[in-house]
C-alpha positions in Angstrom: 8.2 2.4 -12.6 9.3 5.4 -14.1 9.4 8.6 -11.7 7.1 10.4 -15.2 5.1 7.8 -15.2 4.7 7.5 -11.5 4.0 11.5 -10.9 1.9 11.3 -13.8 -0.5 8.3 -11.8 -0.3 10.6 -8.6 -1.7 13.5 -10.0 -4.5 11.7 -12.1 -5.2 9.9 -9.1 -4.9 13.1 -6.8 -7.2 15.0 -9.6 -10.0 12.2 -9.6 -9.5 12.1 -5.4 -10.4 15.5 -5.4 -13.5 15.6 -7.9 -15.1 12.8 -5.7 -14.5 14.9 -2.3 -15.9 17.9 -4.2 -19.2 15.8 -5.1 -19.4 13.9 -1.7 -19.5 17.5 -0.4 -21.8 18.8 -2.7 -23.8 16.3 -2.2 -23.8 16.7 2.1 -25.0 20.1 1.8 -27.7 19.1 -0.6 -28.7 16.4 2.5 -27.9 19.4 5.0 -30.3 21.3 3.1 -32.8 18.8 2.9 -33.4 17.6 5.9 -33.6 21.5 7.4 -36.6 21.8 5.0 -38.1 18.4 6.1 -37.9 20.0 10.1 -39.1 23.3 9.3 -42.4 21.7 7.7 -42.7 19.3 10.4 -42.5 21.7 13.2 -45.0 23.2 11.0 -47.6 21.1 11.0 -46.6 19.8 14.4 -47.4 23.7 15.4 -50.4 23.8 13.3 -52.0 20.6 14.9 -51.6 22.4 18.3 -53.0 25.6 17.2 -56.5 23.3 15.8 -56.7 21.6 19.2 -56.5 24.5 21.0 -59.4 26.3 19.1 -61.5 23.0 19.5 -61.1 23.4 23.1 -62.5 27.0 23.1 -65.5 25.4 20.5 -64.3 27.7 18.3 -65.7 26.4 14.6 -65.3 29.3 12.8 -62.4 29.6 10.1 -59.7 30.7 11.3 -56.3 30.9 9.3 -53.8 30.4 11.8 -51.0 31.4 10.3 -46.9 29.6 11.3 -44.3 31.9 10.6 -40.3 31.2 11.1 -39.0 34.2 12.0 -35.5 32.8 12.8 -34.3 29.7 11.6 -34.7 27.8 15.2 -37.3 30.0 16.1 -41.0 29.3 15.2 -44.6 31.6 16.1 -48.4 29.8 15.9 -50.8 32.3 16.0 -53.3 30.9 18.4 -56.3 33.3 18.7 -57.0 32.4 22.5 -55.1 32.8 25.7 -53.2 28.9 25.8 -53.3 27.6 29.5 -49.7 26.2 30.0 -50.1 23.0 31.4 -52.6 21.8 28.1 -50.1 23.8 25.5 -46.9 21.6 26.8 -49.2 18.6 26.4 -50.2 19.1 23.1 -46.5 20.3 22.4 -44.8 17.4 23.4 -47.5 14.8 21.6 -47.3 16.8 18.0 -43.5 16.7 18.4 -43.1 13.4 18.8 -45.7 12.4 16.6 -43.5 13.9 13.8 -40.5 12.6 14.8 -38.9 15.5 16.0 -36.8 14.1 19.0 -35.1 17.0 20.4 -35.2 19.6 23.2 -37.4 23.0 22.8 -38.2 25.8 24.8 -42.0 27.3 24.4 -43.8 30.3 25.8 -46.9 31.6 25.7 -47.3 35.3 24.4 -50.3 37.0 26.2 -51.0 40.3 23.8 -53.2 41.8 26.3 -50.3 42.0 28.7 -47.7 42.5 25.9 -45.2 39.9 27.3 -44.7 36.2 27.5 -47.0 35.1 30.5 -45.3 31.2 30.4 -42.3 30.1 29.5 -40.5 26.1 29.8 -38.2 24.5 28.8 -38.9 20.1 27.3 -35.9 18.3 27.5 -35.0 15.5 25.1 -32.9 13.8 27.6 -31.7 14.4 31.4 -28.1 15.3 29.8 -30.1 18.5 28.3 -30.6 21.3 30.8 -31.8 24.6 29.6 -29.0 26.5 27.5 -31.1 29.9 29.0 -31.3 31.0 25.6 -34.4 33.9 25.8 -37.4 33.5 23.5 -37.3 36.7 21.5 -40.6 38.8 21.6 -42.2 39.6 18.1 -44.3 43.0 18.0 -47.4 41.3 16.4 -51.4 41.8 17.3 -52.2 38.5 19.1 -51.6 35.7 21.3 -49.2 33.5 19.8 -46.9 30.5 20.9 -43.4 30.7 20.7 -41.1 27.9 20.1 -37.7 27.4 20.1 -35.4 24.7 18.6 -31.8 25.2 20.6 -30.1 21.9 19.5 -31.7 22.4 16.2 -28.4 22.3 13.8 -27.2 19.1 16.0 -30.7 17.4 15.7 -30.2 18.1 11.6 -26.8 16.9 11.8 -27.7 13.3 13.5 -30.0 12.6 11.0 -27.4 12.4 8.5 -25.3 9.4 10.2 -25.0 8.3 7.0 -23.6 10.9 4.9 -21.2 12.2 7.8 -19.8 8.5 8.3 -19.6 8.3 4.2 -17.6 11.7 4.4 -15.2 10.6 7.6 -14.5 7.6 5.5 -13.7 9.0 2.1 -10.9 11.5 4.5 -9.6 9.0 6.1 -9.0 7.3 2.3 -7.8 10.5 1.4 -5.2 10.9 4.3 -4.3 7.4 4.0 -3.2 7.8 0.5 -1.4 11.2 0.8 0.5 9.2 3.3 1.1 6.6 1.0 2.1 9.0 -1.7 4.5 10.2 0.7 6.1 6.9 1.6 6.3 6.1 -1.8 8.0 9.3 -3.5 10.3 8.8 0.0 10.9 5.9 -0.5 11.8 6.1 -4.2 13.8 8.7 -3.3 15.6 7.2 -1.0 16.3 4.0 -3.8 17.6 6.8 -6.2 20.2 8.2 -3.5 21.4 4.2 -3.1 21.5 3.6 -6.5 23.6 6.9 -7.0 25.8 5.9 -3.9 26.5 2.1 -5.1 27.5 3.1 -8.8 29.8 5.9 -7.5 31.1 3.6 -5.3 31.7 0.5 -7.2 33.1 2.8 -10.3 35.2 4.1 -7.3 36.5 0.8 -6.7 37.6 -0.4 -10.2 40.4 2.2 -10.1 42.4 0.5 -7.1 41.7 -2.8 -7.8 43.0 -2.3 -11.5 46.1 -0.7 -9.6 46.1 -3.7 -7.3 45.9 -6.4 -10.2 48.4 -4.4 -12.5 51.4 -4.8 -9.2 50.5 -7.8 -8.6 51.1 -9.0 -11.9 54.1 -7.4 -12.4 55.3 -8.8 -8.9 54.2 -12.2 -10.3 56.2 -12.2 -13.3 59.7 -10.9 -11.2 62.2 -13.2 -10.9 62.8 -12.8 -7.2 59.2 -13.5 -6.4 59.2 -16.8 -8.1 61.8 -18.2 -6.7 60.7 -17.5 -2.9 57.5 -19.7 -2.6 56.4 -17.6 0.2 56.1 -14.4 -1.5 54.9 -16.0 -4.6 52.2 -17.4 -2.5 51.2 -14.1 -1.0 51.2 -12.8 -4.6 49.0 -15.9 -5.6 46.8 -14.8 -2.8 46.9 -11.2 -3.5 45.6 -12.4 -7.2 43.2 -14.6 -6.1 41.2 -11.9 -3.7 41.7 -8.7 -6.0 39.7 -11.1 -9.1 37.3 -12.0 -6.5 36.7 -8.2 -5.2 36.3 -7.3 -8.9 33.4 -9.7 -9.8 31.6 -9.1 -6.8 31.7 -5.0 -8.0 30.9 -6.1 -11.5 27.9 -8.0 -9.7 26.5 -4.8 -7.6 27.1 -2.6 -11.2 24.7 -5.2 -12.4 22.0 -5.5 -10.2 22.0 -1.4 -9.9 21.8 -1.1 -13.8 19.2 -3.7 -14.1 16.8 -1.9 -11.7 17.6 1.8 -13.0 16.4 0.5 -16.7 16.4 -2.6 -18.6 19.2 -4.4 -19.3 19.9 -5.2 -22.9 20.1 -8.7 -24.1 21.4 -11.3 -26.6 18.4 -13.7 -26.5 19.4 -16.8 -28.3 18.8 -20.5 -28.7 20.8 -21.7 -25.3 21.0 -24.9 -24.7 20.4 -25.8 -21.0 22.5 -29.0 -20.9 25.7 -27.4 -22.3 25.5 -24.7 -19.6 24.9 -27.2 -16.9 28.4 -29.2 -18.1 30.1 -25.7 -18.5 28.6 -24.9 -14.5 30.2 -28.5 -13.4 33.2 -28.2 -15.2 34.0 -24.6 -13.8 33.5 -25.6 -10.4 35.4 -28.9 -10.3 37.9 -27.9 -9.0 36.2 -25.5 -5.9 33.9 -28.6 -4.8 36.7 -31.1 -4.8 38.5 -28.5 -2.5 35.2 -29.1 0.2 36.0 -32.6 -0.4 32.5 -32.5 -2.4 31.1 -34.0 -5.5 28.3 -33.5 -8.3 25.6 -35.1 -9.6 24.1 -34.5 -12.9 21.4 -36.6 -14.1 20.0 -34.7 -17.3 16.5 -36.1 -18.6 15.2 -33.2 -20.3 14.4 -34.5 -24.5 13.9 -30.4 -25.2 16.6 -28.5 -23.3 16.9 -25.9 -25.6 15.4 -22.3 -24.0 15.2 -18.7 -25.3 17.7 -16.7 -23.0 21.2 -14.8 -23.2 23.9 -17.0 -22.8 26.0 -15.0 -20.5 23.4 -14.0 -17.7 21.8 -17.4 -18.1 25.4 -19.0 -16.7 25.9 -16.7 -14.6 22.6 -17.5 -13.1 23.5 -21.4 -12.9 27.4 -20.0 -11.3 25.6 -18.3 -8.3 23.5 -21.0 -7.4 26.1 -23.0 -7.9 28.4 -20.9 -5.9 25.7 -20.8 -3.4 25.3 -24.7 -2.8 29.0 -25.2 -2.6 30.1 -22.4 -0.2 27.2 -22.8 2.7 28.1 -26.7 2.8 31.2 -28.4 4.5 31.3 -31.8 2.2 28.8 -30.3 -1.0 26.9 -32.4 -2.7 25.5 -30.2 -5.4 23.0 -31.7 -7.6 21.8 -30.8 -11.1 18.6 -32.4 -13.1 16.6 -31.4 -15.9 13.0 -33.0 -16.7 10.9 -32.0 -19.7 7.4 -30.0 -18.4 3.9 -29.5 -21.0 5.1 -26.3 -21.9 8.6 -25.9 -21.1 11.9 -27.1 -19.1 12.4 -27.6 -15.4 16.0 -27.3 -14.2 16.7 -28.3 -10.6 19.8 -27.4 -8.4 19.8 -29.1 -5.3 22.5 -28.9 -2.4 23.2 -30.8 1.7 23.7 -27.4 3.2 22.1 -25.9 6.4 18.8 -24.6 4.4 16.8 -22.1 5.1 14.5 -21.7 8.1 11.0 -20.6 7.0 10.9 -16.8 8.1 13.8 -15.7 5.9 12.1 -17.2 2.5 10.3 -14.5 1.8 13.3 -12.3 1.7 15.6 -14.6 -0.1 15.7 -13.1 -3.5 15.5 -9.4 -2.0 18.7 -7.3 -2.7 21.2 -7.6 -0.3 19.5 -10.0 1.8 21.8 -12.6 3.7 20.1 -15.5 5.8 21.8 -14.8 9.5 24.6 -17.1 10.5 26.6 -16.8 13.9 29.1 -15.5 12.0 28.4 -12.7 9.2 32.0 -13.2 8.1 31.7 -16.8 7.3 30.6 -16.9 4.1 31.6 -13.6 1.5 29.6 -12.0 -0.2 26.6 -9.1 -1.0 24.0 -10.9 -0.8 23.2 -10.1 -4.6 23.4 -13.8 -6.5 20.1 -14.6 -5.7 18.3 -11.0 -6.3 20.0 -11.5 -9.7 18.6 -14.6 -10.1 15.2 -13.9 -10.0 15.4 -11.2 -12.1 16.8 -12.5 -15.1 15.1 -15.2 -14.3 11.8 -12.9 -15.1 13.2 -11.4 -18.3 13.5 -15.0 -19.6 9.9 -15.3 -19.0 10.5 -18.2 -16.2 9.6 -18.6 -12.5 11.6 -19.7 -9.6 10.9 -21.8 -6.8 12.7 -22.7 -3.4 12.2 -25.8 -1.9 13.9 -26.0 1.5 14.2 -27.7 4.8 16.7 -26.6 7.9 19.5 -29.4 8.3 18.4 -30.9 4.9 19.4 -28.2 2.0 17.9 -26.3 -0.8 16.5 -26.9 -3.8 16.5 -24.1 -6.5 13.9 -24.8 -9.2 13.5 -22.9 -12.1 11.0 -23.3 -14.7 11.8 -21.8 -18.1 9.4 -22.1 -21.8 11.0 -24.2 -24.2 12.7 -22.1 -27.3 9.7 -22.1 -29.7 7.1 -21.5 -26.6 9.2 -18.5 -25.8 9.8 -16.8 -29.2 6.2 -17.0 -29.8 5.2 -15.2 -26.5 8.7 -12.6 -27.5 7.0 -12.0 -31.0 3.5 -11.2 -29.0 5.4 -8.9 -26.7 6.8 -7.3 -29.9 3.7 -6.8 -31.8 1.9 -5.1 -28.7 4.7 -2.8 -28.3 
């Protein structure tokens, strides 16, 4: 993904994040709100119930407008007419309370105008963990006997009774945190990529200058007449050769890979013709696998081998496997088979090596990636040939699979449209673009 395009995601993402944090808050204080105007009416009534009970124990009939002020948010007054007795006012407390749901501590007293102070004051827990904060009832200068009550653990009472918004809003954070850690990772880690992409093409282009220095001697040392005639030296030369080639296409491979996953790579699709590479593959390594004291075996069934791919990267796709199957086996047996599939071509390549132990499939086509031997020096090479693989293998619209067992080999097999399958789906790609 491109880092525009990425940063571009983040921040529409970020932007969006944001808005639904702003509404989930919005929408908590709204509930906040709410549910302090549900307790103040039901401490309300509650009060007003005990206020009625109390004048119908004096067989008082008359009207009486007993007013319920709030004079502070925890803090709530009945007007009461009569002298409460103590004992019957925390009884009557306690059942209007918890008829109305209110399940929380309060502290009440009863305000005795004639003596112009609170003559009773105590203190209902809603639990033995609740002791009395010692938070005084504050005295209101009115005409009156009045009962005062107040709500101490109001804001926490409010609070519980919003489990569910509060959980909501710890989980939509934790969402929150989880992604800006994410984000993090992610620009890291692409950041990271960029420095080892940077590193690998300066190094490689780094590399191309000594090894044409290298291949330039060593061809001039070939070519002298002294050299050729001391088999020795002309072997060392020969050897020199040999190992200077094979240090250059192993750079050329790491330039690849790094260019294919900075952008992507141009290509000469064309009409290939599976078969032809196959016999080119076998041809080329002849000579390697009779070296192993190994052999081939081609059985090529496919009636439609021709596929939609570029020539070059489509060989060299066959030469690594290839390459593979021949160098992680003592005596090789390397063998290649074609059948025809409903929609396309199925190419097998198919080795006697060592396989590969379950754990280490999943990283098999990763960059870089080499299964672990006993000796790292064994066999050469990056681990790149099957990273590139797989992704040309994807830009000619096929699939890989590995088939493998330890002690009994591998089995590469690749899946590819047949040519007019694949310009059709090409000419669909074009016309969406």
């Amino acid at each position: 993904m491109k880092s525009s395009t990425l940063r571009t995601l983040v921040i529409g993402v970020t932007v969006l994040i944001v808005l639904i944090m702003g509404i989930q808050l919005y929408w908590v204080s709204k509930s906040y709100l709410l549910e302090e105007k549900e307790f103040n009416v039901k401490v309300s009534s509650a009060l007003h119930s005990v206020v009625e009970s109390i004048r119908f124990s004096h067989k008082d009939n008359s009207p009486f407008a007993g007013v319920i002020s709030q004079p502070r948010h925890d803090y709530f007054i009945a007007d009461t007419k009569y002298a409460a007795d103590s004992e019957e006012t925390e009884f009557l407390l306690k059942k209007a309370i918890e008829e109305y749901n209110i399940f929380t501590s309060f502290k009440f007293g009863i305000y005795d105008a004639s003596q112009g102070r609170f003559t009773a004051i105590r203190y209902v827990s809603s639990g033995q963990a609740f002791q009395d904060p010692g938070t005084p009832l504050p005295v209101i200068d009115k005409p009156g006997n009045y009962i005062g009550v107040l709500f101490p653990n109001r804001e926490s009472f409010i609070i519980h009774q919003m489990d569910f918004w509060i959980l909501s809003t710890l989980f939509l954070l934790l969402v929150i945190i989880g992604f800006g850690i994410s984000i993090y990772k992610l620009f890291r880690q692409k950041q990271l990529s960029e420095i080892q992409k940077d590193f690998i093409n300066n190094m490689t282009h780094e590399f191309r200058t000594p090894i044409a220095t290298i291949q330039l001697s060593t061809e001039v040392l070939m070519n002298n007449p002294a050299i050729q005639e001391n088999r020795r030296l002309l072997r060392y030369a020969q050897l020199i050769e040999n190992e200077t080639d094979h240090l250059e296409s192993q750079v050329d491979r790491v330039l690849q890979v790094a260019k294919m996953e900075s952008r992507s790579p141009q290509l000469e699709k064309e009409a290939v013709n599976v078969h032809e590479v196959i016999q080119e593959t076998v041809n080329n390594f002849e000579h390697s696998i009779r070296q192993k004291n190994g052999h081939f075996r081609v059985t090529l069934a496919a009636t439609r081998p021709v596929i939609i791919a570029d020539r070059l990267h489509f060989t060299n796709m066959l030469f690594n496997l290839t390459d593979n199957a021949i160098k992680y086996a003592e005596n090789p047996e390397v063998r290649f088979s074609t059948t025809d599939e409903k929609a396309g071509i199925l190419i097998s390549v198919a080795d006697n090596g060592p396989g590969i132990p379950p754990k280490y499939r999943k990283f098999l086509f990763t960059k870089f990636f080499r299964v672990p031997t006993g000796n790292l020096h064994e066999v050469k090479g990056f681990g790149l040939g099957l990273n590139y693989v797989k992704l040309y293998t994807k830009y000619f619209k096929g699939n890989i699979h590995l088939r493998s067992e330890p002690g009994k080999g591998s089995n590469f097999i690749l899946r590819f449209p047949h040519s007019s399958t694949a310009r059709t789906a090409a000419h669909m790609n074009d016309d969406l673009v």
